[in-house]
N, C-alpha and C positions, 0 to 999 in steps of 0.2 A: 631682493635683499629683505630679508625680514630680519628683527629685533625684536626679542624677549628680554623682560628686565625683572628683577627678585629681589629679596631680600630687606622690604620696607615692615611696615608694622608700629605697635603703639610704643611707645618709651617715656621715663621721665626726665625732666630738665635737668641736662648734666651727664644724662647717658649717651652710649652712642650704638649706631648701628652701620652697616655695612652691604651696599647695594650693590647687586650682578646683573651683568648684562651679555645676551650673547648675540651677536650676529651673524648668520650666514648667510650665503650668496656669494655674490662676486666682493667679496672684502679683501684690502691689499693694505698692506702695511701701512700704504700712501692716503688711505683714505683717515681725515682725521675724525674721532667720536667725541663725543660730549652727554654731559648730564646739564637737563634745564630742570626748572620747575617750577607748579605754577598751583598758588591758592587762588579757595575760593575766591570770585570778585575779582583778582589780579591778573595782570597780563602773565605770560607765559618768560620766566627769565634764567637767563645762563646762568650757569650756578659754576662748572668746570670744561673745561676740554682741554683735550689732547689735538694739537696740529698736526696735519699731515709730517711736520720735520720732527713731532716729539717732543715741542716747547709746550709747556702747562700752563694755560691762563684760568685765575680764579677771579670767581664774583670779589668784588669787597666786602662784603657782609661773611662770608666764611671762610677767608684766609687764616690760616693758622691754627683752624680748626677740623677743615673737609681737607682729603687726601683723593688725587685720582690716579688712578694705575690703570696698564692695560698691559695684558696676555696677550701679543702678537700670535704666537701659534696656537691660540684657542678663539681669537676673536671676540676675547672677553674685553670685558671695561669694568671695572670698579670704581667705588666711591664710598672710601671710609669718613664715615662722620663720627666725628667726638664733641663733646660739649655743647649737646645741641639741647634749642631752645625753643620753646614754643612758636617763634615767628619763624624756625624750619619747617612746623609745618604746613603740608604742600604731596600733590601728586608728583612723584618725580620721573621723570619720562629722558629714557636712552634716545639717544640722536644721532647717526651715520653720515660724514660728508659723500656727496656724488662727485665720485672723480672726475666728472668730466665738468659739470657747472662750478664744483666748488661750492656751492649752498648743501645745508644739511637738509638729506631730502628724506632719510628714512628714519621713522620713526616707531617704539615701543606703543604699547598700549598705557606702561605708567603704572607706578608702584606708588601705595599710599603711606607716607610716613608721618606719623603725628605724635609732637609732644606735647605732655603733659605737663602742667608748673606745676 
């Protein structure tokens, strides 16, 4: 399985941007993906995902702000952010569940998003 992920870059506080991700391999509908991300100094943290059944869990820090989608017939994943704030910035890195552990085993290389006050 490999994961490529796009669409990061600089913005100012209050704008927004809109992250891609694609996987191929053995990807199934069943497998759930997610967006983590992680600043300098900081541990690595969930920010979204999509459950293998399709239910959407969001960080607390970006509800109502970040939006996740996913293109089943393209094995895309998205992550629209709006009114975002300097403390989003962060490498933000796609994540694949392994059908068979249930742990996310596959990972992007990570897209760098950084705002501006």
């Amino acid at each position: 399985v490999q994961v490529a992920e796009s669409g990061g870059g600089l913005v100012q506080a209050g704008g927004s941007l809109r992250l891609s991700c694609v996987a191929s391999g053995s990807i199934f509908s069943t497998n759930g993906m997610a967006w983590y991300r992680q600043a300098p100094g900081e541990e690595r943290e969930l920010v979204a995902r999509i459950h293998r059944g399709g239910t959407r869990h969001y960080a607390y820090s970006v509800r109502g702000r970040f939006t996740i989608s996913r293109d089943y017939d393209k094995n895309a994943l998205y992550l629209q952010m709006n009114s975002l704030k300097p403390e989003d910035t962060a490498m933000y890195y796609c994540a694949v569940e392994d059908g068979t552990s249930g742990e996310y085993s596959y990972w992007g290389q990570g897209t760098q998003v950084t705002v501006s006050s």
